[in-house]
Structures are given as structure tokens and as C-alpha cells.
C-alpha positions in Angstrom: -20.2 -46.3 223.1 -21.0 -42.7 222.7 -21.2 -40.8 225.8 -24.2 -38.8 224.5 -26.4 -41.9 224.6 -26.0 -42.8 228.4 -27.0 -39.1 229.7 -29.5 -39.3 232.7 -31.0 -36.2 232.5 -34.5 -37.1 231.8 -34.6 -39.8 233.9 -33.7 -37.2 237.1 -36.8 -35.5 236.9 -39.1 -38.0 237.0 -40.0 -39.1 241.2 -38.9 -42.0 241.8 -41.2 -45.0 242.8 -42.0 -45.1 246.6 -42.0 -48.6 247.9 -41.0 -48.2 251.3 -39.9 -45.9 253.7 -36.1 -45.2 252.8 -36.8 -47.4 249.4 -37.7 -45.3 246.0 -36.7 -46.9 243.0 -35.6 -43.9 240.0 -37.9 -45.1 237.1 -36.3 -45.9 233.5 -33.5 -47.5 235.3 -32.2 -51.1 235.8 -32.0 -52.1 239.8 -30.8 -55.1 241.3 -32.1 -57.2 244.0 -30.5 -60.1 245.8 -30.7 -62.1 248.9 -32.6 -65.0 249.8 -35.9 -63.1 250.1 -35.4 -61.1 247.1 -38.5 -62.7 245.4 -40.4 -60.7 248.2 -39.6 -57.9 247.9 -39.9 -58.0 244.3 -43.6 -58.2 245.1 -43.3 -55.2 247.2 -42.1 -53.2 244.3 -44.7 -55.0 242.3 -47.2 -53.5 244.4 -46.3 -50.5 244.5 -46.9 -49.9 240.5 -50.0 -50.0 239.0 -50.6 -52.1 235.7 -49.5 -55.5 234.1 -45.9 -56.8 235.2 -44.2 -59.2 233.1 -42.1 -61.6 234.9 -38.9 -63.2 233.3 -38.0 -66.7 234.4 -35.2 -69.6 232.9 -37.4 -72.3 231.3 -34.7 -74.9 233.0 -35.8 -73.3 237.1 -38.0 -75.7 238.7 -38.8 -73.1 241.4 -41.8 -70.9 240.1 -43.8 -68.1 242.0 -47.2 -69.8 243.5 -50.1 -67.4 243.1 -51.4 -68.5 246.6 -47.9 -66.9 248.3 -48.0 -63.9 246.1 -51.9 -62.6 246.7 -51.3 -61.6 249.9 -48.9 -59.0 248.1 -49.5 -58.1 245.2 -52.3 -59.8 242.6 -51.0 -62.4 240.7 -53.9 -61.8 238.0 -51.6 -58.2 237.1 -48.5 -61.0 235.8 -47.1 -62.4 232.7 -44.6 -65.1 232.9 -42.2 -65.5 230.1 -39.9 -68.5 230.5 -37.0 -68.5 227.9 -35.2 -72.0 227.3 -31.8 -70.2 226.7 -29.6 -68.1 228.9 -28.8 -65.1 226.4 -32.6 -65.1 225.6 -33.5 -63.9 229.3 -31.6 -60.5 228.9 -32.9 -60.3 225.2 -36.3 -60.2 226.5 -36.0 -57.7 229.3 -34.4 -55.5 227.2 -37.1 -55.7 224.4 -39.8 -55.6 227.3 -38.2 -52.2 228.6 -37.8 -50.6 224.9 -41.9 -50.8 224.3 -42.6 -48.8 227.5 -45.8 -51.2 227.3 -45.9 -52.5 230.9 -44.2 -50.5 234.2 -42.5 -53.3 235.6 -40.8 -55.5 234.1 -38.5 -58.1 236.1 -35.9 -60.7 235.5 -34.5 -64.1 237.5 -31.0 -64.5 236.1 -28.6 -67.2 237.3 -25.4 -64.8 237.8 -25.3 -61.1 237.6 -24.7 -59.5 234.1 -22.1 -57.7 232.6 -21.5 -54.1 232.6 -22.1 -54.0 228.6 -25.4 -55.3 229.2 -26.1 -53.5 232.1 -25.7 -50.6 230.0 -27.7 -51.6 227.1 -30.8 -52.3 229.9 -31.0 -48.9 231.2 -30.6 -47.5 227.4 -34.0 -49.6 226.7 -35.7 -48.3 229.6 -34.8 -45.0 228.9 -36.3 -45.4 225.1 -39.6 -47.1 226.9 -40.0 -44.1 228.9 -39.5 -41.5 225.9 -41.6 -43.6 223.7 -43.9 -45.6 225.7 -47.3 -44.9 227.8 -44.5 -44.3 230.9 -41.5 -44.9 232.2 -40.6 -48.5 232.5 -39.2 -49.8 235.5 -36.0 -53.0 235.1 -35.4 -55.5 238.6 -33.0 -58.2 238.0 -32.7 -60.8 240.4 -29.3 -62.6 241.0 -28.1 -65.3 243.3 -26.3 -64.9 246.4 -25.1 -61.2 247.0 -25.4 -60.1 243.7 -23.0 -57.9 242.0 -24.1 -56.7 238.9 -22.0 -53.4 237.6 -23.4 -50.3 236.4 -26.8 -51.0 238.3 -29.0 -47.8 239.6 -29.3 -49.3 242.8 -28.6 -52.5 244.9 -30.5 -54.2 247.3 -30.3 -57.3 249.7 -33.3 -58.8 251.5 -33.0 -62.0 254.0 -34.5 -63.4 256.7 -34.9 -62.3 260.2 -37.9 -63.6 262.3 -38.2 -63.6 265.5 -40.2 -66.1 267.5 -43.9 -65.8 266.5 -43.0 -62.2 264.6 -42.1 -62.6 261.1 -39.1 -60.5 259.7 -37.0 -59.0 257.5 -33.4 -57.4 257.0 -33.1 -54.6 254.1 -29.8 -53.1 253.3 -29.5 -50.7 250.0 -26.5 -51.7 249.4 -25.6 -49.4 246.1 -27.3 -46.3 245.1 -25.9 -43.4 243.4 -26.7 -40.4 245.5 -26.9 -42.1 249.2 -25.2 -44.3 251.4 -25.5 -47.2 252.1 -28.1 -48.1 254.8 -30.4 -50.7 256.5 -33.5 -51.7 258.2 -35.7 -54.0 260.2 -38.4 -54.9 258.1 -41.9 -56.0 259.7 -45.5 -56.6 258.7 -47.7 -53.8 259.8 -51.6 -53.3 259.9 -51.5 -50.9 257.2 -48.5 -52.3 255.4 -44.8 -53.0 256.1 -43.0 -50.8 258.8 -39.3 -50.1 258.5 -36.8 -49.5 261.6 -33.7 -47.8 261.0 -30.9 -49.9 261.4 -27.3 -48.8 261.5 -25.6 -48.4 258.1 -23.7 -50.8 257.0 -19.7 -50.4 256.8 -19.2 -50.3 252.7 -21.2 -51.0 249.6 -20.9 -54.5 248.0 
């Protein structure tokens, strides 16, 4: 692939998207998120965009997002769900959702991580999105267990970790380009979710 087509120097100067404290997300760019509470903080990216969000899901899952969880979050009126019956179909329609630049967010529940090849060709579609969309289109994939997809902007792993009568999470960035990795205590605030500085952790997955 030619060299030229993968620069990232329009990308750079747009700021990133602010979802929590310690947590922006570089726009035009394909991120990962794993961990068995990665479908919340999807939302939590979700609302911090503005705009429809089209939501990617395997026709064959029998677990589906319930609008009654996902209000509390983020409005579920803002989502399109588009549930392909084949496997190669998911990535096909990410990609062609990023290209149009015609929604910010556009996200994607795949069974195991993808390839570096299509890794590549997903930030390449975000990247024509944001040159010839209405903005700059933001790619999540979601992958089982700890993830692993190569190539990815960034990484991140969410699970569990309440405490009795205190609800909880555990957020480590676990790849990112330009910092370390790190992570954080993650708890419901009154004005949002509050992040506590946790040690970073030993080496990126």
C-alpha cells in the first residue's frame, strides 16, 4: 500500500473527543474497546458526540442493547442498528458508514479482533469521511475478551469493579500512540462519571 495514503497529518490537528478525564478519542480514527463492560463505555463515548450513531451488530447475536439500560446514558432515540447476517459484511459496513462522513459515531460488535489490512482500510475510510463529509467520523470496534486488534489508534479495557452498595468501574488505556499506558477507578458522579488515578499498568497488551 502506498505510504502516501496512510499519512496522519490532518487527522493531528483536529482535538480529539473528550469523554472522560484522561480519555479523548483522536477523531477520523479507528479505536478499540474490550472488556466485559465495553458496551458501557461505548455509550459514554456515545454521549459525548452529538448527532445520530449507527450501531453495527452480527444478525446471529442474541444479546442486543435494551433502550431502557441505555437512557440513563446516552438516548437511544440518536441510534441506528444495522445487523448484517454475514461476518465479512460487519467490516464492509463500518467501513462504508465511516467513508460518507454522514453520522459521527459509528461503532461495531465483531466476534474477534480484525486484521491489520483491515484495520488499515478503516482508518483510510474515516479519514475520507472527515475530508468529505459534514465532520470527522469517529470508528469503535468492540471485540471479545482482551481484544487485540493491530494497527488500532487506541485501546481500551473496561470491567467491573463494585463495591458493596457503590457501583464501579476499572479503565485501563491500554494502547495509544503518544501516552502510556494507564488506569483508573471509574465511579458515578452527580454531575457525571469521576475518574481516580490508578497506577499504570506494567505493559500495553
Amino acid at each position: 500500500m502506498d505510504a502516501s495514503l496512510l499519512t496522519r497529518r490532518s487527522h493531528n490537528t483536529r482535538p480529539g473527543l473528550h469523554v472522560l478525564d484522561g480519555m479523548a478519542l483522536a477523531p477520523a480514527r479507528l479505536h478499540e474497546l474490550c472488556g466485559p463492560a465495553r458496551h458501557r463505555l461505548a455509550m459514554l463515548v456515545a454521549a459525548a458526540t452529538q448527532g445520530p450513531v449507527f450501531w453495527i451488530t452480527p444478525d446471529w447475536q442474541g444479546d442486543r442493547l435494551h433502550p431502557d439500560g441505555m437512557a440513563p446514558l446516552v438516548g437511544p432515540e440518536r441510534f441506528t442498528f444495522v445487523t448484517p447476517r454475514r461476518a465479512p459484511d460487519l467490516l464492509w459496513t463500518l467501513e462504508e458508514v465511516l467513508r460518507s462522513g454522514s453520522v459521527p459515531l459509528a461503532v461495531a460488535e465483531l466476534p474477534e479482533p480484525p486484521g491489520l489490512t483491515a484495520v488499515r482500510r478503516l482508518h483510510l475510510a474515516a479519514e475520507t469521511g472527515a475530508a468529505e463529509g459534514r465532520g470527522a467520523p469517529l470508528g469503535l470496534i468492540l471485540t471479545p475478551g482482551e481484544g487485540g486488534a493491530p494497527g488500532v489508534e487506541s485501546r481500551w479495557h473496561m470491567a467491573p469493579a463494585h463495591a458493596p452498595g457503590r457501583p464501579g468501574w476499572t479503565l485501563e488505556r491500554r494502547r495509544a500512540r503518544t501516552l502510556p499506558p494507564q488506569s483508573w477507578q471509574v465511579s458515578p458522579g452527580k454531575t457525571g462519571f469521576v475518574l481516580d488515578p490508578r497506577e499504570e499498568t506494567a505493559n500495553s497488551v
